[in-house]
N, C-alpha and C positions, 0 to 999 in steps of 0.2 A: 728294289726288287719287286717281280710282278706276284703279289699273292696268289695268283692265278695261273701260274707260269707250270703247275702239273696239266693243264688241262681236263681239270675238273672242275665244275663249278656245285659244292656243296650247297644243303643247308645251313652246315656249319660254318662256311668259309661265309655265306650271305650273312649270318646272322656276325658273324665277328667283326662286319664293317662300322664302323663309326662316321661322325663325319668329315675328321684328317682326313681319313682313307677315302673316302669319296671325292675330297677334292681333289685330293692324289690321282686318282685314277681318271677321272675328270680333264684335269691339266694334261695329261699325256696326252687322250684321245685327243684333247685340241690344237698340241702340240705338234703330234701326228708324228712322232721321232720314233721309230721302231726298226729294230735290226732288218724285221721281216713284216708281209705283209698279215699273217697269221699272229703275230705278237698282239699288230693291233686290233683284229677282229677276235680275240679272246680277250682282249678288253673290254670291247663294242657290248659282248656277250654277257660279259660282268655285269656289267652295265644298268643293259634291259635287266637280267636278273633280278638287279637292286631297285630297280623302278616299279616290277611286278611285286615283290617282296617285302621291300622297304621301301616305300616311294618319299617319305619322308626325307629320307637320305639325299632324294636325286632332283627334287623338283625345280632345282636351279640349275640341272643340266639336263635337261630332258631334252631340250635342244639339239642335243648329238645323237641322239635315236635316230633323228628322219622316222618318224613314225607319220607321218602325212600319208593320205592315201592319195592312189595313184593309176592309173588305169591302164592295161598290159595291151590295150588293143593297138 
């Protein structure tokens, strides 16, 4: 189940990740297995959250950000 699956993303619900749950959620987004397209971009969203927050938790998946910058022109 996706702890995130209210479409909220707390303080509290960031702070209650561990790092099970990170690679949990981790494996999905690489898996990319989602009912719907919005399943996996509230994950994507977890995500960043835990990277901004807890970066500790994510530094082995920061990979799945695409935070690379990029130029719109």
């Amino acid at each position: 189940m996706n702890p995130a699956s209210n479409n909220k993303i707390s303080e509290d619900l960031v702070n209650s990740f561990n790092e099970e749950m990170t690679f949990e959620l981790a494996t999905r987004l690489e898996e990319e297995n989602y009912a719907t397209p919005f399943d996996g971009l509230q994950d994507w969203h977890l995500l960043r959250a835990l990277a901004i927050n807890r970066p500790e938790l994510t530094t082995k998946y920061i990979h799945l950000l695409d935070q690379e910058p990029f130029d719109e022109n």
